[in-house]
One Martini backbone bead per residue (centre of mass of N, CA, C, O) as a GRO file, in nm:
protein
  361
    1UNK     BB    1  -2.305   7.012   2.229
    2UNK     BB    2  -2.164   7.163   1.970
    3UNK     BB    3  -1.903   7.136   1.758
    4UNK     BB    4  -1.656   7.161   1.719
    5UNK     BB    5  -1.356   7.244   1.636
    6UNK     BB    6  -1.016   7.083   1.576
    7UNK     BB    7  -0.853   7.321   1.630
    8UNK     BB    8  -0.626   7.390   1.765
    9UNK     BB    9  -0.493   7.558   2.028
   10UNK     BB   10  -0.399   7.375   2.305
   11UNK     BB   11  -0.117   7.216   2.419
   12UNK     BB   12  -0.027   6.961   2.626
   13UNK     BB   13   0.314   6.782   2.690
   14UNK     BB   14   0.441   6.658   2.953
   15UNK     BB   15   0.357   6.724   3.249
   16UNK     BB   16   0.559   6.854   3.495
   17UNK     BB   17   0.509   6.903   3.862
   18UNK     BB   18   0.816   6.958   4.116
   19UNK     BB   19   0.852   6.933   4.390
   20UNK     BB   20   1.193   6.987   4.485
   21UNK     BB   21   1.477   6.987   4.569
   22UNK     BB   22   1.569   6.825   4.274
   23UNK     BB   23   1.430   6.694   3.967
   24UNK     BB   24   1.597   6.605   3.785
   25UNK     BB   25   1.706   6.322   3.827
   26UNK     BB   26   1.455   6.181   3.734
   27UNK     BB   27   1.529   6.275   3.413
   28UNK     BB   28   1.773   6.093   3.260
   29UNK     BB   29   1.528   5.902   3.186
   30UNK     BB   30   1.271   5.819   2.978
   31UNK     BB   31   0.943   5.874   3.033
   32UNK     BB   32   0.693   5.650   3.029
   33UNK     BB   33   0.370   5.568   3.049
   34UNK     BB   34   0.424   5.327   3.213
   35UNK     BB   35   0.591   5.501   3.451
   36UNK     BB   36   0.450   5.750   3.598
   37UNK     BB   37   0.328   5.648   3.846
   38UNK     BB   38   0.630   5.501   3.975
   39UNK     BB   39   0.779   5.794   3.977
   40UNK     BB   40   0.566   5.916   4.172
   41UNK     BB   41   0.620   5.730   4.388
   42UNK     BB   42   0.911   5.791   4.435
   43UNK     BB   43   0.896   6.101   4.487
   44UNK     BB   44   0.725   6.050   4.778
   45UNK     BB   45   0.943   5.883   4.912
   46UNK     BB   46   1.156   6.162   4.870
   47UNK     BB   47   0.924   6.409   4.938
   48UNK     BB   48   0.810   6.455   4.698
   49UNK     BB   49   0.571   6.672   4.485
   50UNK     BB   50   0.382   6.568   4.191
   51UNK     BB   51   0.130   6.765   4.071
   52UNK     BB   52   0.203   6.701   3.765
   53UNK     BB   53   0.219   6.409   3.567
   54UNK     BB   54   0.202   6.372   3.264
   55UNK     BB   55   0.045   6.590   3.104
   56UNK     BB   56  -0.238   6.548   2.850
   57UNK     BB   57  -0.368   6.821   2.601
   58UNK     BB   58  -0.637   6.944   2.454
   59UNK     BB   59  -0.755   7.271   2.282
   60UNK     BB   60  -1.003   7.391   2.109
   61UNK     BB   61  -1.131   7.555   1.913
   62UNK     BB   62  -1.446   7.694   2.102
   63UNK     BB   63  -1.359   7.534   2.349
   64UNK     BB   64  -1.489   7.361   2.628
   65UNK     BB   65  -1.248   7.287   2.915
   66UNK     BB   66  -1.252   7.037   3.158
   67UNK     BB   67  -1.126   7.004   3.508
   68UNK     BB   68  -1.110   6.722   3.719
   69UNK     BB   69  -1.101   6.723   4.101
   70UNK     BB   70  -0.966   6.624   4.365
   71UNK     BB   71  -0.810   6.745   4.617
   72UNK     BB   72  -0.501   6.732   4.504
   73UNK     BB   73  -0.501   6.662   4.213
   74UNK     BB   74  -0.375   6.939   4.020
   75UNK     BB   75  -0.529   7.115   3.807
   76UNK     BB   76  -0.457   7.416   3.932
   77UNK     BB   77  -0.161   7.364   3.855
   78UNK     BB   78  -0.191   7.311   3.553
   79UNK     BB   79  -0.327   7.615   3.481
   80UNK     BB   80  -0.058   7.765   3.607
   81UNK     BB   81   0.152   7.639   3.399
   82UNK     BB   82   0.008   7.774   3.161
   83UNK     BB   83   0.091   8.033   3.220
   84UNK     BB   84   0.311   8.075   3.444
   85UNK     BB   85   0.267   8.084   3.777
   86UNK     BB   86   0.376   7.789   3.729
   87UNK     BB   87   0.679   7.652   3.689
   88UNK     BB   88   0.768   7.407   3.507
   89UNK     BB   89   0.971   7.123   3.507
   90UNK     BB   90   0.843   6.997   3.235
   91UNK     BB   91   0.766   7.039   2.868
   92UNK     BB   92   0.458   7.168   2.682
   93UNK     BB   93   0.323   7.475   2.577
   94UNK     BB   94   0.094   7.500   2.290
   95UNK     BB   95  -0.006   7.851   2.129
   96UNK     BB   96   0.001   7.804   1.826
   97UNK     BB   97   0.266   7.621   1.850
   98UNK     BB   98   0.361   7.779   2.081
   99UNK     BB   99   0.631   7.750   2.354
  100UNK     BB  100   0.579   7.928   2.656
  101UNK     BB  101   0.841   7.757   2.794
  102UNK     BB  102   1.046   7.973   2.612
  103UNK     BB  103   0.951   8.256   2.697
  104UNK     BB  104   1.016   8.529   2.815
  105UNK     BB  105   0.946   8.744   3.026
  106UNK     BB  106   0.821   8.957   2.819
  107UNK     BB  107   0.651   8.805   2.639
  108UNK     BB  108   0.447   8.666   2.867
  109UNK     BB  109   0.358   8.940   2.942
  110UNK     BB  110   0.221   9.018   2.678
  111UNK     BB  111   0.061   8.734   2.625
  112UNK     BB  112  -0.099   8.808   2.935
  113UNK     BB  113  -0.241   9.071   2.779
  114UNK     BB  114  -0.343   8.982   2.490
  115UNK     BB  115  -0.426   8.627   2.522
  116UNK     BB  116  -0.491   8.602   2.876
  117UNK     BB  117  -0.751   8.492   3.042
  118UNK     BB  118  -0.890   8.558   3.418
  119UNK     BB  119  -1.035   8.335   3.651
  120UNK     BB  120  -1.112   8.327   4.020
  121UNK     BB  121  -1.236   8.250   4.279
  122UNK     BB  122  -1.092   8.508   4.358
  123UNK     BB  123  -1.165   8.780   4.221
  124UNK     BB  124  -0.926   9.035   4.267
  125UNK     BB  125  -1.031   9.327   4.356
  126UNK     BB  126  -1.028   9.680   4.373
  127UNK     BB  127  -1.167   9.859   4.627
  128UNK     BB  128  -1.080  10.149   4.505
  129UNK     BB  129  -1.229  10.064   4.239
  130UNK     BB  130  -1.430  10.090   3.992
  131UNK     BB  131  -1.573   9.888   3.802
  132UNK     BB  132  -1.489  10.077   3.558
  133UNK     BB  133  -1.181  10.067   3.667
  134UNK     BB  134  -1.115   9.752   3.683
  135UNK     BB  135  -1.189   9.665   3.370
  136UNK     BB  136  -0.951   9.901   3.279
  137UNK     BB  137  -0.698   9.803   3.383
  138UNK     BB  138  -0.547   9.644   3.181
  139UNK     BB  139  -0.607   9.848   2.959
  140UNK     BB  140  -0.369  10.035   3.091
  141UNK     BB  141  -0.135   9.851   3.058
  142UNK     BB  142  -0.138   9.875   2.748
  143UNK     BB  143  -0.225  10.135   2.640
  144UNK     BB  144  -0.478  10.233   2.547
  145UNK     BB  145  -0.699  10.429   2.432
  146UNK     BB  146  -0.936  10.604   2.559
  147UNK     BB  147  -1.186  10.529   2.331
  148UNK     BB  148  -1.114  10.238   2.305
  149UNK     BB  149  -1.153  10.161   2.598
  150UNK     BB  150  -1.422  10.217   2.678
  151UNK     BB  151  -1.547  10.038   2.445
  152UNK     BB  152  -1.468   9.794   2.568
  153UNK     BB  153  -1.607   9.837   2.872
  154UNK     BB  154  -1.920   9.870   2.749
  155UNK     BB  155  -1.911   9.582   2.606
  156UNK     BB  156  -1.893   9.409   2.873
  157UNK     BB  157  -2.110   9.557   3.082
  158UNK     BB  158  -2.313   9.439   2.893
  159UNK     BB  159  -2.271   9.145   2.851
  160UNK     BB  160  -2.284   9.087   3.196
  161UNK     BB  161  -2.483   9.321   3.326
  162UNK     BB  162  -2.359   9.594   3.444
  163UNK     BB  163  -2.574   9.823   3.429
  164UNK     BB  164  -2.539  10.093   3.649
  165UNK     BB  165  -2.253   9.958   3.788
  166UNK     BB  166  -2.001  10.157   3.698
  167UNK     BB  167  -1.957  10.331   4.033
  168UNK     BB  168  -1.911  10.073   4.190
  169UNK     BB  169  -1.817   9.925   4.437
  170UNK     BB  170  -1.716   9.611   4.552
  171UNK     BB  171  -1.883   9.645   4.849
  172UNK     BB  172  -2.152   9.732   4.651
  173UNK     BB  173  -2.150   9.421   4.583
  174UNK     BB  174  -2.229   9.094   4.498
  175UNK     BB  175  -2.081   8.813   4.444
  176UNK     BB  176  -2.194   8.792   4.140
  177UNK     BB  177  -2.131   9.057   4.081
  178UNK     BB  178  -1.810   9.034   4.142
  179UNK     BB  179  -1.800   8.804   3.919
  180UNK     BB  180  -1.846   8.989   3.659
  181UNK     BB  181  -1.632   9.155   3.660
  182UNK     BB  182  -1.387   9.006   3.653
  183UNK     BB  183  -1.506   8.874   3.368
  184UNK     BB  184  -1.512   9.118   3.228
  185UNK     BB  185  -1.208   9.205   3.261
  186UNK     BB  186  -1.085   8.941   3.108
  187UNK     BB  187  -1.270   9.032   2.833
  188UNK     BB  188  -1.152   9.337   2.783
  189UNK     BB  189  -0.883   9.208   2.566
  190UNK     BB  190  -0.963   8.965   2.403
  191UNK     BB  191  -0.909   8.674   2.445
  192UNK     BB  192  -0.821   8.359   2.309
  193UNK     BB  193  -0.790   8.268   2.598
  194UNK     BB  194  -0.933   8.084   2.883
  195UNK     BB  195  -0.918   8.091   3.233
  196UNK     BB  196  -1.111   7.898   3.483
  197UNK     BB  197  -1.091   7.862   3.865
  198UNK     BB  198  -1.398   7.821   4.017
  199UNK     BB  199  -1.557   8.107   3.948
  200UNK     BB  200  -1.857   7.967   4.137
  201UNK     BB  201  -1.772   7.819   4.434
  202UNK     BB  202  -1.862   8.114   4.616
  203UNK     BB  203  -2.160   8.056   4.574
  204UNK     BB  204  -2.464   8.027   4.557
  205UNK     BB  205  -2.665   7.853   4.405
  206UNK     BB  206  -2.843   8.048   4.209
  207UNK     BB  207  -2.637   8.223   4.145
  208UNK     BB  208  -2.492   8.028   4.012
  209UNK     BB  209  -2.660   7.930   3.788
  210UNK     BB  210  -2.671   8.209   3.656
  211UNK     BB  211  -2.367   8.196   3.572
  212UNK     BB  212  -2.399   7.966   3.387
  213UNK     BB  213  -2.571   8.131   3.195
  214UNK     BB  214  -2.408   8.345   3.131
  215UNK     BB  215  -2.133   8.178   3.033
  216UNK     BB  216  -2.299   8.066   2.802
  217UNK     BB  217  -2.399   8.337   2.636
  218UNK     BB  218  -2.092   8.432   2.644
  219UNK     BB  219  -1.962   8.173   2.438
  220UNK     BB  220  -2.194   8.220   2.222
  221UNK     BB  221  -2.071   8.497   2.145
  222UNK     BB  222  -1.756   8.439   2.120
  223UNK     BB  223  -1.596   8.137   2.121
  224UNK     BB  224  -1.391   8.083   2.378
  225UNK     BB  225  -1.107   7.899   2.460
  226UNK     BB  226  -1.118   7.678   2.701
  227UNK     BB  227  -1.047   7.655   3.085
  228UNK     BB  228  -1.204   7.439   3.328
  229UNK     BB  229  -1.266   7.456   3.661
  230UNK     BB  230  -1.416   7.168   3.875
  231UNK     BB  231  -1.586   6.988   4.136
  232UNK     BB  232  -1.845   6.994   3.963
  233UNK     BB  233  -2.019   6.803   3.754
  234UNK     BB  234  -2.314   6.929   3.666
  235UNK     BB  235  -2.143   7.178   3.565
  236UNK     BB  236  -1.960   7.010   3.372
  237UNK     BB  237  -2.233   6.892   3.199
  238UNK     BB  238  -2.331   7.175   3.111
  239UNK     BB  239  -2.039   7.330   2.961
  240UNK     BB  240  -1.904   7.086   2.853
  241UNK     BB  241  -1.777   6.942   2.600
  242UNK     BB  242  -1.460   6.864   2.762
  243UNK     BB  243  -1.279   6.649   2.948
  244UNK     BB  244  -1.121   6.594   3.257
  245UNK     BB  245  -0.957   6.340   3.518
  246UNK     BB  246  -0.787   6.406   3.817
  247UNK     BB  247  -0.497   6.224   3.993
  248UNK     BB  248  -0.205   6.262   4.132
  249UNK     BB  249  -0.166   6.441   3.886
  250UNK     BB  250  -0.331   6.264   3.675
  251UNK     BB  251  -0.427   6.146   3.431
  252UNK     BB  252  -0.752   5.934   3.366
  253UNK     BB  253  -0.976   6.093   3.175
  254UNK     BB  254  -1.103   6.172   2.842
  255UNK     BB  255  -1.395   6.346   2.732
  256UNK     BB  256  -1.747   6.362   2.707
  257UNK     BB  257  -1.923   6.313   2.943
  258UNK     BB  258  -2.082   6.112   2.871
  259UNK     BB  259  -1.853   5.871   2.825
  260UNK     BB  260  -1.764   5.886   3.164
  261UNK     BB  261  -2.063   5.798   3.237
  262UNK     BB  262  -2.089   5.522   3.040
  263UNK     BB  263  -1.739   5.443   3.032
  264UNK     BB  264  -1.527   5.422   3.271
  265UNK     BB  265  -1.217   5.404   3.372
  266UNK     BB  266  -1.296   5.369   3.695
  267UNK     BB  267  -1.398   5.392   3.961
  268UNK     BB  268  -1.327   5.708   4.023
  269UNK     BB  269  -1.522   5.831   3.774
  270UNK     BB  270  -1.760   5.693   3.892
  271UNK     BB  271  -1.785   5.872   4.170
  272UNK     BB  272  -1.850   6.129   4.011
  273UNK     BB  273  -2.141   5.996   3.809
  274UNK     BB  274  -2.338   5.876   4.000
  275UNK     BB  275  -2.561   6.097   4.062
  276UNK     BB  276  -2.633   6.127   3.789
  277UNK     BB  277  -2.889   6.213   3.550
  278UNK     BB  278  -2.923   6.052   3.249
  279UNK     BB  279  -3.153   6.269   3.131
  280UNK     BB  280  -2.877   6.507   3.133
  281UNK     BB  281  -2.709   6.314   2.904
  282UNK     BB  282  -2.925   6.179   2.684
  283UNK     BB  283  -2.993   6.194   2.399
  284UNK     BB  284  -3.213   6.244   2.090
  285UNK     BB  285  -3.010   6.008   1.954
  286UNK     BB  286  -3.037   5.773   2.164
  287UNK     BB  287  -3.372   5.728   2.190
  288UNK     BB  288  -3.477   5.614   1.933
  289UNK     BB  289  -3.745   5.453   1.785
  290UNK     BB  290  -3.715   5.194   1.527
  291UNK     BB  291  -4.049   5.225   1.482
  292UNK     BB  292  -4.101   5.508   1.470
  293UNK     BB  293  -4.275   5.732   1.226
  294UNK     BB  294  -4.275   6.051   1.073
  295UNK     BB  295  -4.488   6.326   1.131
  296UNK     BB  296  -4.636   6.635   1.032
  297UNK     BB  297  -4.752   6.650   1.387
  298UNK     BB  298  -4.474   6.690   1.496
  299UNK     BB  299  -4.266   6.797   1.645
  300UNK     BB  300  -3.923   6.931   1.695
  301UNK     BB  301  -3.567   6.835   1.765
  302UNK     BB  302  -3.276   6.808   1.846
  303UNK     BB  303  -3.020   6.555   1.879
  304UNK     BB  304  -2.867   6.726   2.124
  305UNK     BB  305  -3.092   6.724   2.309
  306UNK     BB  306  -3.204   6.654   2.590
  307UNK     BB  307  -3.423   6.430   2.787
  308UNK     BB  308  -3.514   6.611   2.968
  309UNK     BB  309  -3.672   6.829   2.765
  310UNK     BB  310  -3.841   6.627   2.632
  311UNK     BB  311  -4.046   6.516   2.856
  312UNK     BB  312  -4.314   6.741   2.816
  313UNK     BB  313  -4.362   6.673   2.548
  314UNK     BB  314  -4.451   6.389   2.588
  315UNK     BB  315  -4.654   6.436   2.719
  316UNK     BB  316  -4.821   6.586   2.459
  317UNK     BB  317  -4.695   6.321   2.247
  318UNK     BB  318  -4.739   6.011   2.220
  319UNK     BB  319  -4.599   5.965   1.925
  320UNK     BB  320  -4.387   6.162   1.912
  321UNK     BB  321  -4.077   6.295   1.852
  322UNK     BB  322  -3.892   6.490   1.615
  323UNK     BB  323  -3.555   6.408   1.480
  324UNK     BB  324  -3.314   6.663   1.395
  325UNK     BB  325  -3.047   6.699   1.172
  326UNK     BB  326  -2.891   6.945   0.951
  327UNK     BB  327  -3.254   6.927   0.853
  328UNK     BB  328  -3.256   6.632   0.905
  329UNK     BB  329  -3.454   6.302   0.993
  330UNK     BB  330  -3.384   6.055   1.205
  331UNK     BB  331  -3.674   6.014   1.380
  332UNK     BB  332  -3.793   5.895   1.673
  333UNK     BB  333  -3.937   5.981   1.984
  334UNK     BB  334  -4.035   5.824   2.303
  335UNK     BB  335  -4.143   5.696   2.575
  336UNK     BB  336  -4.034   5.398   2.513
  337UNK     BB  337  -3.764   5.483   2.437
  338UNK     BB  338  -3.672   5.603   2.694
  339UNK     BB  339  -3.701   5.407   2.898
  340UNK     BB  340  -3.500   5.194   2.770
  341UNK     BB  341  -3.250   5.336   2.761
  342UNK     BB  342  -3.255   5.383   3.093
  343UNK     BB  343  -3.259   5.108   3.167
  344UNK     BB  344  -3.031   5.024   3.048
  345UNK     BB  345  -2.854   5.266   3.202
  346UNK     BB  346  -2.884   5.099   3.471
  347UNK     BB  347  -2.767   4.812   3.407
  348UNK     BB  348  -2.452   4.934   3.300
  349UNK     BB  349  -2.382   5.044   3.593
  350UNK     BB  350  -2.538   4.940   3.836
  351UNK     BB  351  -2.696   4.952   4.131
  352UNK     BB  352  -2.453   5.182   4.244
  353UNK     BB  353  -2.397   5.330   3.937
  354UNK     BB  354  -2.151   5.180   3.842
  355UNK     BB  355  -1.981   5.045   3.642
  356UNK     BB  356  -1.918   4.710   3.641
  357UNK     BB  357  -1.589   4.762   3.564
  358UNK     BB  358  -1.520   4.900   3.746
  359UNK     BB  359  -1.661   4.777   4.049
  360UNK     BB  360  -1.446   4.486   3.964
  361UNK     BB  361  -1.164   4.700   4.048
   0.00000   0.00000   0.00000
């Protein structure tokens, strides 16, 4: 992924979220860093739920942000947290310095009618409206007018490819087709913020990845700043800027996939990337071989590319490729030097995949 802005959109912070028929009593005393976990375990002794406890991060400007866990993580609790679809229990979240859970409700439907797109594993369509009515429905209940309204739901069902299924109904259309609509629809206000919530969790593999491929596509067209749940670490290596990796309501660690991978934070985090193919991580700036030097008949990459697909041109060019970084040449890729890196992080993982200091956590 290309760098984004610095730019904060959305901040979330101290986020905790209690089942319990009172919850105050917890919160009496400020709750330090390392007191987390310690009340969670205490809240759970007393039959008490913390689907959430102390989550913190940011959502900058334009960035791709994925949220990560296993079943009963939190993630998804998060998510609708932040949108108020479930009420935290204490914390802030704030959507350009303002915070949310102190909005009105009055406000917060305003916000979510022209601030907030959603998408979720349940694509959730009107089987009684066309494409074109489904996509329109948002539209309609801002009020917007009958011109402007067309002109933007043409341009998102061109966006996403559903030209020509326009009068078709949601049985008659296929999954992938079905969750394209969904995609339309939260997009068709013009969000500043995108929640998705598994929104290819069930699709088939193809299906999927064709999905994974629209939704960079169209990202790459709007920019959009996002908040992405997945249990597919493969999905969220190909989409995310930056993840964050949630245990039993609590962040874990956050970081850009590649740091996740090379260096974890516990076996927890390890036993998601431990199948990741490393050539699918390691970028053309990660494996420079510092003996050899760029000539001019040699082809060039950005120093973003993956090493996978470095693999075919080297087949083809044992001199190694040029990588280049904002116009100029950072130095020169070898088939040597690729092998060495990879030997390095199979070496810094350990036998069974995992990073020897969590493995020996």
């Amino acid at each position: 992924m290309t760098e984004k802005s610095r730019e904060v959109k959305l901040s979330c912070r101290n986020l905790w979220k209690v089942y319990a028929a009172d919850a105050a009593p917890y919160f009496k005393d400020e709750v330090s860093e390392s007191g987390v976990a310690e009340l969670a375990a205490r809240m759970r002794e007393d039959g008490a739920i913390p689907a959430a406890a102390d989550v913190s991060f940011d959502v900058h400007v334009g960035e791709i942000f994925v949220i990560m866990g296993l079943s009963g993580s939190g993630k998804s609790t998060v998510v609708r947290c932040l949108s108020r679809l479930v009420e935290p229990t204490r914390g802030e979240v704030l959507l350009d310095g303002e915070d949310l859970l102190k909005k009105s409700r009055k406000e917060l439907i305003n916000i979510r009618r022209h601030k907030l797109g959603m998408v979720f594993q349940n694509f959730g369509l009107m089987p009684h409206l066309s494409v074109w009515e489904n996509i329109a429905f948002p539209l309609t209940l801002q009020g917007v007018a009958r011109g402007k309204r067309d002109e933007q739901v043409r341009r998102v069902i061109e966006l996403v490819g559903l030209e020509g299924r326009e009068t078709s109904f949601p049985r008659e259309l296929s999954g992938g087709q079905q969750q394209r609509v969904g995609i339309a629809r939260s997009l068709a206000i013009e969000p500043q913020l995108w929640f998705l919530d598994e929104p290819f969790s069930a699709l088939d593999p193809l299906i999927r990845r064709q999905m994974q491929d629209e939704f960079l596509r169209i990202q790459g067209a709007l920019k959009k700043s996002i908040v992405f749940i997945t249990h597919d670490f493969l999905e969220a290596l190909r989409i995310a800027d930056r993840m964050m990796i949630m245990r039993d309501g609590m962040v874990v660690q956050v970081g850009a996939p590649a740091e996740l991978i090379v260096n974890p934070a516990d076996d927890y985090v390890a036993e998601f990337t431990e199948d990741v193919p490393m050539v699918r991580v390691l970028k053309a700036r990660d494996v420079i071989d510092p003996e050899a030097a760029p000539s001019p008949e040699m082809p060039n990459t950005e120093a973003e590319a993956s090493v996978e697909t470095l693999l075919p041109l080297l087949a083809g060019h044992k001199n190694g490729i040029a990588v280049t970084e904002n116009g100029a040449t950072r130095g020169v890729v070898t088939a040597a030097s690729v092998i060495a890196a990879l030997a390095h992080q199979d070496k810094t993982r350990g036998p069974d995949g995992a990073a020897p200091e969590a493995a020996a956590q």
